[in-house]
C-alpha positions in Angstrom: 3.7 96.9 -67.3 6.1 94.1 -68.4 9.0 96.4 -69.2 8.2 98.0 -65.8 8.8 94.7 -63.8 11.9 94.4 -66.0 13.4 97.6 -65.5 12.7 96.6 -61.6 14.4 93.4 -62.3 17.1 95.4 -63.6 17.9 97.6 -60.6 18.0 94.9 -58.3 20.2 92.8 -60.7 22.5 95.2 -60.3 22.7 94.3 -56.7 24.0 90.7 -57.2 25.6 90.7 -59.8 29.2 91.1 -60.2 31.6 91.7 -63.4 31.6 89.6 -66.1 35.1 88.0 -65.4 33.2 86.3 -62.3 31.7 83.1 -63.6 31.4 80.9 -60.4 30.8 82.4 -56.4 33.4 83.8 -55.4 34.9 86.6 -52.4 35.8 90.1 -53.0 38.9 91.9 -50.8 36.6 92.7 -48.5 35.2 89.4 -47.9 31.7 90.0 -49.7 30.3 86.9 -52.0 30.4 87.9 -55.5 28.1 85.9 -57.8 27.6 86.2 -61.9 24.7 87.2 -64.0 25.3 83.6 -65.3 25.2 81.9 -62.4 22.2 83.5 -60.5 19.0 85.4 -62.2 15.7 87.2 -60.5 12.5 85.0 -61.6 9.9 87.9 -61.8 7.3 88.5 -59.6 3.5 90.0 -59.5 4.8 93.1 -58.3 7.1 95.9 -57.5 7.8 94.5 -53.5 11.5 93.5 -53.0 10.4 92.0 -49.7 9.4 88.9 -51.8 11.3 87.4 -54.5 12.1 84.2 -56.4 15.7 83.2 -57.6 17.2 80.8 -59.8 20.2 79.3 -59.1 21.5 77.8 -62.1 23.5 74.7 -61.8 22.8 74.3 -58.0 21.1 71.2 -55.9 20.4 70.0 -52.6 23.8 71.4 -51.3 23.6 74.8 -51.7 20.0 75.1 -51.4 19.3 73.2 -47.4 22.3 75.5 -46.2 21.9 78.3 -47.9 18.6 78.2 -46.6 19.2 77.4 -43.4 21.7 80.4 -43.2 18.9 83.1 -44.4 16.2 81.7 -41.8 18.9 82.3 -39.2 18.2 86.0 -40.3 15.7 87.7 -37.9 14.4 90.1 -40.6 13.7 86.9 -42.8 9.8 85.7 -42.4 10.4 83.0 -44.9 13.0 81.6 -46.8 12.5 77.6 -48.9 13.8 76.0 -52.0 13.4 73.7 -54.3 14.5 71.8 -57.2 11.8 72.6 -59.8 13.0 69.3 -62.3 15.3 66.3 -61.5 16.5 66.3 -65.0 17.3 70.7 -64.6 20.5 71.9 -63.0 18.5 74.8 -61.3 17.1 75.5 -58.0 14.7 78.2 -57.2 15.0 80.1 -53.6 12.1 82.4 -52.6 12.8 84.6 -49.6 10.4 86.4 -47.9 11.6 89.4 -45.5 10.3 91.7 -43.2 9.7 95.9 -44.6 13.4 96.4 -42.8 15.3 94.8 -45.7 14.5 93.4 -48.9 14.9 89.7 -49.8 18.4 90.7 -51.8 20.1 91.6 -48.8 18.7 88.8 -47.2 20.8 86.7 -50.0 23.5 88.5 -49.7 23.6 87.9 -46.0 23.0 84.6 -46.1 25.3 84.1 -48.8 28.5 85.9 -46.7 27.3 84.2 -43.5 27.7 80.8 -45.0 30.9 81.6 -46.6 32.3 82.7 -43.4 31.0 79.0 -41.9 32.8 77.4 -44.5 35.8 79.1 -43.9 35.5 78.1 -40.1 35.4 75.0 -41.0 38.3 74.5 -43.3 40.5 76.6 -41.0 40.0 74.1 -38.1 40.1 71.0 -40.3 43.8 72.2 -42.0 44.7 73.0 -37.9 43.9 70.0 -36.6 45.2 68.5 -39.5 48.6 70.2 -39.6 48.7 69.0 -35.9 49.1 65.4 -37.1 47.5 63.9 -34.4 45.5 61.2 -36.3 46.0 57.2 -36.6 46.7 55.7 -40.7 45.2 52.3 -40.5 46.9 50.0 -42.5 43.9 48.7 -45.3 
């Protein structure tokens, strides 16, 4: 049964994983977030259900994990999605998502995971606007 769950674990692996030049998150051409083996890994579950599922973020906190989270419960096919920091003295965070039978909790990540990345690059494409406007006071310290 164990090698079961692990050829399970395998096949969905496949889905987030990227190639082995890819250590850290990063975007593909077509804007898609690519993440590592290294960097993200499937804790295994009781069963075969890809509705549910627990990952482990390794060398991630509180700042990926509140937004990242917040992005996936934005997803309506998403019944739950939470985090946490399973040690203070680890440099891991688990995420358990939770989806409805439409998806599975990978896509879920993956959605998630492009959504915030297209936030983020909202956000620094106003800031360098209104930066490059140079509308802004130096105060002498």
């Amino acid at each position: 049964m164990d090698e079961d769950k692990r050829q399970e674990e395998d096949v969905v692996m496949e889905d987030v994983q990227s190639d082995d030049e890819h250590s850290d998150a990063q975007s593909s051409s077509d804007g898609e977030v690519l993440v590592s083996a290294d960097t993200l890994e499937i804790i295994a579950g009781a069963s075969g259900d890809y509705t549910a599922m627990t990952f482990c973020f390794k060398l991630e906190d509180h700042t990926l994990g509140n937004s990242l989270r917040h992005m996936i419960n934005k997803n309506p096919e998403v019944d739950f999605c939470g985090y946490s920091i399973p040690h203070p003295s680890e440099a891991k965070m688990h995420m358990r998502i939770q989806t409805t039978k439409n998806t599975n909790a990978v896509e879920a990540l993956r959605k998630g995971m492009n959504d915030l990345n297209d936030l983020c690059e909202v956000v620094r494409d106003t800031y360098m606007t209104e930066l490059a406007r140079k509308d802004y006071i130096i105060e002498d310290q």
